[in-house]
Structures are given as structure tokens and as C-alpha cells.
N, C-alpha and C positions, 0 to 999 in steps of 0.2 A: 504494500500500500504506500500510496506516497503523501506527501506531505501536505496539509489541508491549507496553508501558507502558500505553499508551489504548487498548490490545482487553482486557488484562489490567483495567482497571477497567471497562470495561463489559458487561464478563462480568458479574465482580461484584457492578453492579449490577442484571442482568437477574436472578441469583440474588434476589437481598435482594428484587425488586420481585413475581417471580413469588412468593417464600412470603409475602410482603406479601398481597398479594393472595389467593391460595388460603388465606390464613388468615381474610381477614376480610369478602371479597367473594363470594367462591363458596360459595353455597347448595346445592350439588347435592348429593340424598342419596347416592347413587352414592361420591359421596368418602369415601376411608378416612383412616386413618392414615398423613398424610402427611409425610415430611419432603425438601423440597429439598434435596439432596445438592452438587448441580456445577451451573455452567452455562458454556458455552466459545461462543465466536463468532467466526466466521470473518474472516480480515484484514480481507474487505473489507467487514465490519459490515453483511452480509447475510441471514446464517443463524446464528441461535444456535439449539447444543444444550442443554436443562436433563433434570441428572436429578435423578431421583429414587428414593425408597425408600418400601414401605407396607408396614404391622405386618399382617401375616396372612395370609392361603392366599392360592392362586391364582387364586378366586373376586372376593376383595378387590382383587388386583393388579388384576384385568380390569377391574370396573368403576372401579377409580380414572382407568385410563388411558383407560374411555369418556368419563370424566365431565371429563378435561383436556382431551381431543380437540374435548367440545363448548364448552367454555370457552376455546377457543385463540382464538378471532378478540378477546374484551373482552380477554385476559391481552397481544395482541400492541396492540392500541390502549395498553394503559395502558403496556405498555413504551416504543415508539415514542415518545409524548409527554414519556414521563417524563426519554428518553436527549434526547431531541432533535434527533434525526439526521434527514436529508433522505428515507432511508427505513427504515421501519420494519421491523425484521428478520424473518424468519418463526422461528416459534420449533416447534420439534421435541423431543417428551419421548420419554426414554430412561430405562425400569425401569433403575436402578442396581440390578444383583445383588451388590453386594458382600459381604454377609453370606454369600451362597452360596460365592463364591471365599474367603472365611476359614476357614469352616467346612471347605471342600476341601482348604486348605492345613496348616487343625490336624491332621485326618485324617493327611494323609500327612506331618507332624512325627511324628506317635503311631505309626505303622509303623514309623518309619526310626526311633524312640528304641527300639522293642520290635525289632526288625532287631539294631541295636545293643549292646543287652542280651544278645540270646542269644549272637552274637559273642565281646562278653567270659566270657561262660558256659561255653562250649567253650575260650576261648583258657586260662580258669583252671586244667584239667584237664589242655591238652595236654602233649607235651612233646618234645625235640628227637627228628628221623627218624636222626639218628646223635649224632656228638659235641656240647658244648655250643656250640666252635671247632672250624670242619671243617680249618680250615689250618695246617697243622706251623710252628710259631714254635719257632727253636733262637735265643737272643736272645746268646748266645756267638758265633755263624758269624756273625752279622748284624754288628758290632761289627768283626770284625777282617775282611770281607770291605769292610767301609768306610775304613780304618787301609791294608790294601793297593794299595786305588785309588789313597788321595790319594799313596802313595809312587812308585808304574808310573807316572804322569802327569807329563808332564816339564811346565817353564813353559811358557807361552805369549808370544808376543810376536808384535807386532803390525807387518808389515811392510808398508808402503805405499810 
């Protein structure tokens, strides 16, 4: 196994090498608006995943991810060489949806704040189903039923 310090950099750099690359070597029209998001690679520096994110419909998505799939063999050569490792990892793109899980998660903030509102809206009007205190407080009995224990209580002593 190697080292969680030196997977974490060669993540890193398959990132940095693969938007290197699709920025300045891949010709293909097919490529949209891309941006390198992640890339992670397995302990044993065999498989790295990269993702990615593209600006536009689901037409755009598609072909971006033809246009990597045919570009995977020159992007895993120029990795391979660049990390230097005995073998060259196979590299796998993953559409990062993160925009989609944001946009889900604002959604259901904006329920639970509009949830919430009405909440306080109803709680503003309510008002008690009986008294404001349901329970009889005589703060007189309380006092001398305290004053009578401590006097009925004989000492204690400790007999061993």
C-alpha cells in the first residue's frame, strides 16, 4: 500500500495534468465547456477517477464525455509519463453533478425556511388549551412542608 500523503499528491496531479491537457491539446469539437473538478486514485496507483463539470444541456454533457472517452488513451500516456510510475493508471471520467445536488439542497432549504414561517404564523395567533400554568403552585405549603422535614429527620450517624 502506499502512502495516503503520495496518493493525495498524485491525485493532484492527474487533476492539474488532465485540465492541462484538455485545455491545450485536445482538438475535438465535440468538447464543451469544461472544467476539471476532482480526481482521486486508488492506493495502489492503478485507477484514477477524474471529474468533471460542463456548462450546458444534456446534449453538451454527452458529447463532452464522447469526446474524453476518445481522448482517454493520449490523456493516460501523458499522465503515466508525467507521474512516473511503473504503470500507468487507467483513468475513468465521472460527470460531477454537483450543481445538480446544490441546486437540490437550496430547494429543500427554501421548503423547510417556508415550512418554518408558516409554523411561527400559526404559533403567533395560538394560545394556551387551558391555563397559562397547568400546575397548582401554593408557594406558602411549599416552604413550611420543607421547614417540617428538616425538623421529623433525626441525625444520622454512621455506624461501622
Amino acid at each position: 500500500m502506499s502512502d495516503p500523503a503520495k496518493v493525495r499528491r498524485h491525485a493532484e496531479r492527474i487533476r492539474e495534468l488532465v485540465a492541462s491537457v484538455v485545455r491545450s491539446q485536445i482538438k475535438d469539437p465535440r468538447l464543451g465547456m469544461i472544467t476539471i473538478t476532482d480526481a482521486r486514485i486508488t492506493a495502489d496507483l492503478r485507477d484514477a477517477t477524474v471529474f468533471y463539470t460542463v456548462l450546458g444541456d444534456a446534449a453538451a454533457q454527452a458529447s463532452t464525455a464522447a469526446a474524453l472517452e476518445s481522448a482517454k488513451g493520449m490523456l493516460r500516456s501523458t499522465v503515466g509519463k508525467a507521474l512516473g510510475l511503473r504503470h500507468s493508471p487507467t483513468l475513468t471520467f465521472v460527470l460531477d453533478d454537483v450543481q445538480d445536488q446544490v441546486k437540490h439542497i437550496d430547494d429543500l432549504l427554501t421548503a423547510a425556511r417556508n415550512a418554518d414561517a408558516e409554523v411561527q404564523r400559526l404559533a403567533a395567533g395560538a394560545a394556551y388549551a387551558g391555563e397559562a400554568q397547568p400546575y397548582r403552585v401554593d408557594e406558602d405549603d411549599d416552604e413550611a412542608d420543607e421547614d417540617e422535614d428538616e425538623a421529623d429527620t433525626p441525625p444520622t450517624t454512621d455506624r461501622r
